[in-house]
C-alpha positions as CSV (number, residue, x, y, z in Angstrom):
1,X,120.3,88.1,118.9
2,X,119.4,84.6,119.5
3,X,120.2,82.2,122.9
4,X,118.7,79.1,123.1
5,X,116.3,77.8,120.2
6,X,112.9,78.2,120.4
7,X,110.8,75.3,119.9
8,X,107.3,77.4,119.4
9,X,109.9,79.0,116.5
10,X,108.5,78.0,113.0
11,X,111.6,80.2,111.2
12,X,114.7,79.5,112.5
13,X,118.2,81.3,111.0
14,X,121.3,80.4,113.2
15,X,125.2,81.6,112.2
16,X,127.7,80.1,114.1
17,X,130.3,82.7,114.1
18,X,133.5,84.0,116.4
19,X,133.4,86.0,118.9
20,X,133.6,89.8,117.7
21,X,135.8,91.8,119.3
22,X,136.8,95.0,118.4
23,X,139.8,93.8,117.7
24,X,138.3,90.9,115.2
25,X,135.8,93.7,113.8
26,X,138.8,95.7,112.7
27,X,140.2,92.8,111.2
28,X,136.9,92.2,109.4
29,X,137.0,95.5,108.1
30,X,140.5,95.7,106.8
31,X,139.8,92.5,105.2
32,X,136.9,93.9,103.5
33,X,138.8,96.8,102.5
34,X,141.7,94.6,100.6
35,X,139.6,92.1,98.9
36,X,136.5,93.2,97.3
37,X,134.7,89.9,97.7
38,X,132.4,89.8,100.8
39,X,129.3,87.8,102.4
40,X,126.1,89.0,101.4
41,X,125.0,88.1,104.5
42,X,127.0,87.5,107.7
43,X,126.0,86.2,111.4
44,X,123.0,87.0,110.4
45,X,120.6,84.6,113.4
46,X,117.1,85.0,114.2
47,X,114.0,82.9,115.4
48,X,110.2,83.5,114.0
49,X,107.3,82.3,116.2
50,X,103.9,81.5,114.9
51,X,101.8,84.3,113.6
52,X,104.4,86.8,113.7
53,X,104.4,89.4,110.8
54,X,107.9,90.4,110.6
55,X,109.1,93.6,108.6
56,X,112.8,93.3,107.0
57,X,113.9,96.7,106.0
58,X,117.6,98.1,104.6
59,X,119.3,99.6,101.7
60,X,119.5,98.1,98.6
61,X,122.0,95.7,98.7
62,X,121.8,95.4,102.6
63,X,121.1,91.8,101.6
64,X,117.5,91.4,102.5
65,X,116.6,89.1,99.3
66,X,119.3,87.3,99.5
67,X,117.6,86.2,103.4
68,X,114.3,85.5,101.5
69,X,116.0,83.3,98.7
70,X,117.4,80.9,101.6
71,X,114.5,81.1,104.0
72,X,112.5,80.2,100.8
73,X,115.4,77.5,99.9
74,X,116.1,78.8,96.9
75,X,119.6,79.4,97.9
76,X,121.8,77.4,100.0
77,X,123.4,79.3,103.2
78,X,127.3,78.8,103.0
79,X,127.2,78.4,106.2
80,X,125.1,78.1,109.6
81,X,121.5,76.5,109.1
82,X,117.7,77.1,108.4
83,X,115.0,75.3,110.3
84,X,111.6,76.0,109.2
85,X,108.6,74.5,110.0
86,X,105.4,74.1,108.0
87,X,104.5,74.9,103.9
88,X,106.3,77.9,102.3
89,X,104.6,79.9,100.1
90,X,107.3,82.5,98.4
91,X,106.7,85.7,96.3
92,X,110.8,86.8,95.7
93,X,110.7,87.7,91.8
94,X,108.8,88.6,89.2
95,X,108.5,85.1,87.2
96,X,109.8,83.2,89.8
97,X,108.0,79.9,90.6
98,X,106.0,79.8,87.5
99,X,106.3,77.9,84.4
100,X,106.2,80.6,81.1
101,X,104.6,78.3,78.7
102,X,101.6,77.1,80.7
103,X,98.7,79.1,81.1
104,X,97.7,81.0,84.4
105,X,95.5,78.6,85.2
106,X,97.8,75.7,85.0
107,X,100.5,77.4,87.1
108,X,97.7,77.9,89.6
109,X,97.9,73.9,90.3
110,X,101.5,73.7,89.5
111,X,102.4,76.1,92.3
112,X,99.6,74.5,94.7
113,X,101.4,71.1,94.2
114,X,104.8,72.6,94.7
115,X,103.4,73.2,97.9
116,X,102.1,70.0,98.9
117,X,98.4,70.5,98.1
118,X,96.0,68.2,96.6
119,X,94.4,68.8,93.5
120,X,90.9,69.4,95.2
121,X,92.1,71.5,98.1
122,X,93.5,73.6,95.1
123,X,90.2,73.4,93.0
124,X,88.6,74.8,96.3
125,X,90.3,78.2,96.0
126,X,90.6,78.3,92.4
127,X,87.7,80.9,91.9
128,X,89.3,83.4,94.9
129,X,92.2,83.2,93.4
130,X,91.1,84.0,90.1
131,X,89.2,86.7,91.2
132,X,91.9,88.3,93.7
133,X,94.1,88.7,90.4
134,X,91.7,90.3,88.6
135,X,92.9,88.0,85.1
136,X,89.3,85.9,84.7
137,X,89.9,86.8,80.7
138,X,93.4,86.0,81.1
139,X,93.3,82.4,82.9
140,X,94.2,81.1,79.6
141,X,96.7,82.3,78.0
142,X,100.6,81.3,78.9
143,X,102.2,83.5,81.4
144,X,105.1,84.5,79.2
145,X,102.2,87.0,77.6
146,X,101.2,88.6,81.0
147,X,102.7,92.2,82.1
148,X,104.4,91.8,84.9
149,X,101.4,93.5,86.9
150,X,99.4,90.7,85.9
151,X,102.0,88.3,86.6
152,X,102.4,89.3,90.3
153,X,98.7,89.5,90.6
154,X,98.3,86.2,90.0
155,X,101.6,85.0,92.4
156,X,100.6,86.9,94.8
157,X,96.9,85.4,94.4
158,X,98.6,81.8,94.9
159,X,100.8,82.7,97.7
160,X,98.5,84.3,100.1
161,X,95.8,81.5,99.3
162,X,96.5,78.4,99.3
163,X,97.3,78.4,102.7
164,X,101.1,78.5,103.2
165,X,101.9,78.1,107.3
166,X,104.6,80.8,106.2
167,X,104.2,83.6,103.8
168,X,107.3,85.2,102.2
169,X,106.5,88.5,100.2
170,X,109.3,90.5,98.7
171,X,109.3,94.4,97.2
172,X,108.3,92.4,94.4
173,X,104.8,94.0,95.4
174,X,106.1,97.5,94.2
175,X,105.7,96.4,90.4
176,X,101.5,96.4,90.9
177,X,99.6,99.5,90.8
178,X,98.9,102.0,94.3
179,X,95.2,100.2,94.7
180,X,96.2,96.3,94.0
181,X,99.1,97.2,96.6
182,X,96.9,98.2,99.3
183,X,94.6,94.8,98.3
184,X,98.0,92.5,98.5
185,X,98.3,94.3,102.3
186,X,95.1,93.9,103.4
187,X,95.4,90.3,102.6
188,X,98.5,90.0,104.2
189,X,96.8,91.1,107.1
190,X,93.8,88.3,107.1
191,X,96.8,85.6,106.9
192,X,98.6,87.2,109.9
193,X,95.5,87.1,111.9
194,X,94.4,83.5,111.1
195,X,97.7,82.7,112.8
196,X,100.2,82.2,110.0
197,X,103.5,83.9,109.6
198,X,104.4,86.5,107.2
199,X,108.0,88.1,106.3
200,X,108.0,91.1,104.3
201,X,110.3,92.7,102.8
202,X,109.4,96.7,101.5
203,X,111.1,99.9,101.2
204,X,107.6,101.5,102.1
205,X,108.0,102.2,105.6
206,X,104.6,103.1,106.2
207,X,103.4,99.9,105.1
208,X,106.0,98.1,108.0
209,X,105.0,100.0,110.3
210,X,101.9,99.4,109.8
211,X,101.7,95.7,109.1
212,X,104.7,94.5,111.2
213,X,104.4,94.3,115.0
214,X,108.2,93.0,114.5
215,X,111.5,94.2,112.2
216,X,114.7,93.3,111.2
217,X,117.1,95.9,109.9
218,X,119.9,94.9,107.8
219,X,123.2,96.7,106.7
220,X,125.5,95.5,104.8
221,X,125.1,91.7,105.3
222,X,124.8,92.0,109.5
223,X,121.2,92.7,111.5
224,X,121.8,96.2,112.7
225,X,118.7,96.2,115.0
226,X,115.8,93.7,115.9
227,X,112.8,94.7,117.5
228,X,109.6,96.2,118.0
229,X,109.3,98.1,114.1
230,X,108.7,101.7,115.5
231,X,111.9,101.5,117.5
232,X,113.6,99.6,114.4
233,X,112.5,102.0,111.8
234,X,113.1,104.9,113.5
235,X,116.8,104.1,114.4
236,X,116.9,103.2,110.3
237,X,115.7,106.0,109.0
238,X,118.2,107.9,112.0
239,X,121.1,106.3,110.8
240,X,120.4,107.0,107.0
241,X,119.4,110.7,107.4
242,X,123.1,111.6,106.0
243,X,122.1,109.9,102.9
244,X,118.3,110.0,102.3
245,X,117.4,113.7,102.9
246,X,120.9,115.0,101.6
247,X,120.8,112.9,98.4
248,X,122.0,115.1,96.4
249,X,125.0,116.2,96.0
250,X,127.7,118.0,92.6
251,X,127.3,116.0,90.4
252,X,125.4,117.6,87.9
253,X,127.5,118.6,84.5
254,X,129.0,121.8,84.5
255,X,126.9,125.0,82.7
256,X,128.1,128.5,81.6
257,X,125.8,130.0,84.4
258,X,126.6,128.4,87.5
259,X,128.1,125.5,89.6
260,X,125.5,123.5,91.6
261,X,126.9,122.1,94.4
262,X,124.9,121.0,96.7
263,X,120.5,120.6,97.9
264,X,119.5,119.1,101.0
265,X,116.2,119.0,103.1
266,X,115.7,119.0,106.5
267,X,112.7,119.2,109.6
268,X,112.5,122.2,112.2
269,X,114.8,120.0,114.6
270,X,117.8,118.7,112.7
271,X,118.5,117.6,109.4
272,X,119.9,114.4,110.7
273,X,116.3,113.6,112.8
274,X,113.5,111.7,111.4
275,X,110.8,114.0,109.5
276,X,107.0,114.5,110.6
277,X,104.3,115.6,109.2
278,X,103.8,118.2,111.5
279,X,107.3,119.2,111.2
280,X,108.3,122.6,108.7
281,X,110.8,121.6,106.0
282,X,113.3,123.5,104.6
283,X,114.9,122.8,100.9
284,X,118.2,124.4,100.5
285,X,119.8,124.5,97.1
286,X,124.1,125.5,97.4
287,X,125.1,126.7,94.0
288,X,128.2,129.1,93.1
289,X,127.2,131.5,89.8
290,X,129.8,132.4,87.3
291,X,128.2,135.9,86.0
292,X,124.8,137.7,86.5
293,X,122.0,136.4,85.5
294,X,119.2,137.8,84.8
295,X,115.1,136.2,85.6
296,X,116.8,133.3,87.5
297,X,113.6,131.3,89.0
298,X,113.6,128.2,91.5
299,X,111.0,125.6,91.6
300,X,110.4,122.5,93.3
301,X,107.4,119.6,92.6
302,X,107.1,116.5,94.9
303,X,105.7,112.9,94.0
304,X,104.1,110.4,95.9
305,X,106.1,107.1,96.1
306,X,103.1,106.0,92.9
307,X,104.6,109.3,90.8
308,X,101.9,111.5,91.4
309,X,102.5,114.8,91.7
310,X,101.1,116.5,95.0
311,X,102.6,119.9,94.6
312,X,104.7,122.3,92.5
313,X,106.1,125.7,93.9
314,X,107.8,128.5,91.9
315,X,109.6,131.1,93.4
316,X,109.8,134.9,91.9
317,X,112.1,135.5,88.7
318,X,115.4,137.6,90.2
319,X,118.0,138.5,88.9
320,X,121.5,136.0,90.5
321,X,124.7,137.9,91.3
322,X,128.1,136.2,90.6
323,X,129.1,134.4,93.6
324,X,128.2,131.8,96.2
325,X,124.3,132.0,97.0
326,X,122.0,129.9,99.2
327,X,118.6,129.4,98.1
328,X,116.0,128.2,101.2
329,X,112.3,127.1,100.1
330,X,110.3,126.5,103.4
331,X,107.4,124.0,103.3
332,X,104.9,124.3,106.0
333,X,103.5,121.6,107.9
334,X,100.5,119.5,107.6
335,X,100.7,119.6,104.0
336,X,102.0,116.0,103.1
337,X,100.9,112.5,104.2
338,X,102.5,109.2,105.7
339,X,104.9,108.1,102.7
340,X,108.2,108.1,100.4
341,X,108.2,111.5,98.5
342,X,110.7,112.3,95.3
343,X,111.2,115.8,94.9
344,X,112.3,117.2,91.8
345,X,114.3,120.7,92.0
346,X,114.5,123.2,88.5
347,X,116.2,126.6,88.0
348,X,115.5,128.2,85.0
349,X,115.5,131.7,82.7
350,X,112.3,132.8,82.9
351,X,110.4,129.8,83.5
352,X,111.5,128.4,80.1
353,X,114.9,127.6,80.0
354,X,116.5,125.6,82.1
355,X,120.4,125.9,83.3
356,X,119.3,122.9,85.8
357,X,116.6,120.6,85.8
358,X,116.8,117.4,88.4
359,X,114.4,115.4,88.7
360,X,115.6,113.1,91.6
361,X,117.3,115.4,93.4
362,X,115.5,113.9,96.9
363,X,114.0,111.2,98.4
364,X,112.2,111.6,101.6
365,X,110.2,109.3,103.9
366,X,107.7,110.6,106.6
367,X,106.5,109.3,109.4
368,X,104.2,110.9,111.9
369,X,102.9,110.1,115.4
370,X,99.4,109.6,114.7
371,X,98.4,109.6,118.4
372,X,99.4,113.2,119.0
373,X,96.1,113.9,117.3
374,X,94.3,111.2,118.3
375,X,93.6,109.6,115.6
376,X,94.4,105.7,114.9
377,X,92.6,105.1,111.4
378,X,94.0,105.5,108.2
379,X,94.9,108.6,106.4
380,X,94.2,108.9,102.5
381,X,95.5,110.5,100.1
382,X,99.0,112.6,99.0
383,X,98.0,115.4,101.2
384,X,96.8,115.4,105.0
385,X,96.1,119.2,105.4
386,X,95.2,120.3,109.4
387,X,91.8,122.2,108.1
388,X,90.3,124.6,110.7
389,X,86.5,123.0,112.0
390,X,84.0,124.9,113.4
391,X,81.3,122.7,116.0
């Protein structure tokens, strides 16, 4: 992953490890295996350049914060070394880096001298950073009374301008509303192109791929792939297929009317290949019934990653014989845009009571190839239907 350092690098991670062999690796593994401690992050070693903006995607618990927290130096690596280069400006945590009982505005200069600045270079931004947050009535009054909205309004305000050489931006993003997210990107954006660096860490694909030229996957502590982000997300979201489109899976509590075991979703190609939006999707729902039933209906309602609900479908009421049954709901293509979809799945009695009702029974991401249409702009919206146009 890394030869000889950079010196054009402004972020650099080095782990001096041992050689792995497989040998070693299986050693590794049984070690993990019989002792539950383990490295939150491990050989992980990686250089930065100047005006890179560099995606870090994974799992929860892949470790990715735990990589912010020392390239920000708020945690020590056990090991191995961090050479950075320039002003850090971090955005990990809700409430990290500011002081409870001061006011916004105070915290404003507190961070801005954390970071090196004088007291008039701050003043000189004040007013965009007030105005970026959207808090003018709040400047006031101590943080410790802001929602946490407000809260990462105003960190994010801070980091992005008072001109950090690196930017370090966490999910932390996700706790502001959809239109304040888009802002915080679009910002992101300006810094990358006035030539300073950005890592950012997000579950919303879209917005890597998007923002990032670069990525960094992570799994379980190690880098699993480095590279360009299409190639780096789409291996990702490859590898976690088994897991993020068959989420579900028995464990619901038992019922009088029926066992269910089992609902997964997948494209026209494979459930185990990344989904498009041009792609047909088919929701199967495994379930075993223990009698008849009579008026048995199915429905489905997907939410955008915000928790706005694009669409419900209900299927007929029918009567379920005892036995094994599959259920298949097919959802046809160009219906949903770019984005991380929840999909809630219900079986009821006559569309009133429920024997099942889940309401994260899948996640989804899609992705599509924009320049199979040939179009490179943004899309908007939950839905991106292929209308028919007549020129």
């Amino acid at each position: 992953m890394r030869g000889k350092e950079d010196p054009n690098s402004l972020v650099t991670l080095h782990h001096q490890a041992p050689s792995t062999t497989n040998e070693a690796q299986n050693t590794k593994h049984q070690a993990h295996v019989l002792n539950p401690h383990f490295l939150a992050l491990d050989n992980v070693s990686f250089d930065v350049k100047q005006g890179d903006a560099i995606g870090i995607i994974g799992r929860n618990g892949a470790g990715k914060s735990t990589l912010l927290k020392i390239l920000s130096r708020v945690t020590a690596p056990t090991s191995g070394e961090v050479k950075i280069k320039g002003r850090v400006a971090s955005l990990l945590e809700v409430g990290t880096g500011f002081h409870p009982d001061l006011s916004g505005r105070e915290n404003i200069f507190l961070n801005g001298t954390i970071l090196g600045m004088k007291r008039d270079e701050i003043q000189r931004k004040f007013d965009e950073i007030v105005a970026f947050a959207e808090i003018e009535q709040f400047i006031d009054t101590p943080v410790k009374r802001y929602s946490s909205g407000m809260y990462v309004r105003l960190a994010f305000a801070v980091a992005a301008h008072l001109e950090p050489e690196i930017l370090i931006v966490d999910e932390v993003l996700a706790v502001g509303d959809a239109a304040f997210q888009k802002k915080c990107l679009g910002k992101m954006g300006e810094v990358g192109r006035e030539g300073r660096t950005v890592l950012f860490v997000s579950h919303n694909l879209n917005a890597i791929k998007v923002f990032c030229r670069q990525c960094i996957c992570l799994q379980r502590g190690v880098v699993a792939s480095i590279g360009p982000t299409s190639s780096v997300i789409d291996t990702y979201v490859t590898a976690s297929s088994s897991s993020l489109y068959h989420r579900w899976q028995g464990h619901h509590k038992e019922n009088p009317y029926l066992n269910l075991d089992q609902i997964s979703i997948s494209n026209s190609k494979s459930s185990s290949c990344n989904l498009f939006i041009t792609d047909e999707l088919e929701l199967k729902i495994f379930l075993h019934a223990k009698q008849e039933v009579l008026g048995v209906a199915y429905e489905i309602t997907v939410y955008s990653a915000d928790d706005v609900a694009a669409f419900s479908s209900f299927s007929n009421a029918v009567t379920l014989k005892k036995g094994s049954a599959i259920v298949k709901c097919f959802i046809p293509p160009n219906i949903l845009n770019n984005g991380r979809y929840r999909i809630s799945v219900g079986i009821s009695k006559n569309f009133t009571d429920f024997i099942v009702k889940l309401d994260d029974a899948l996640f989804i991401d899609l992705l599509s190839n924009t320049s199979e249409l040939g179009w490179q702009g943004e899309w908007m919206g939950v839905v991106r239907p292929k209308l028919v146009w007549d020129i």
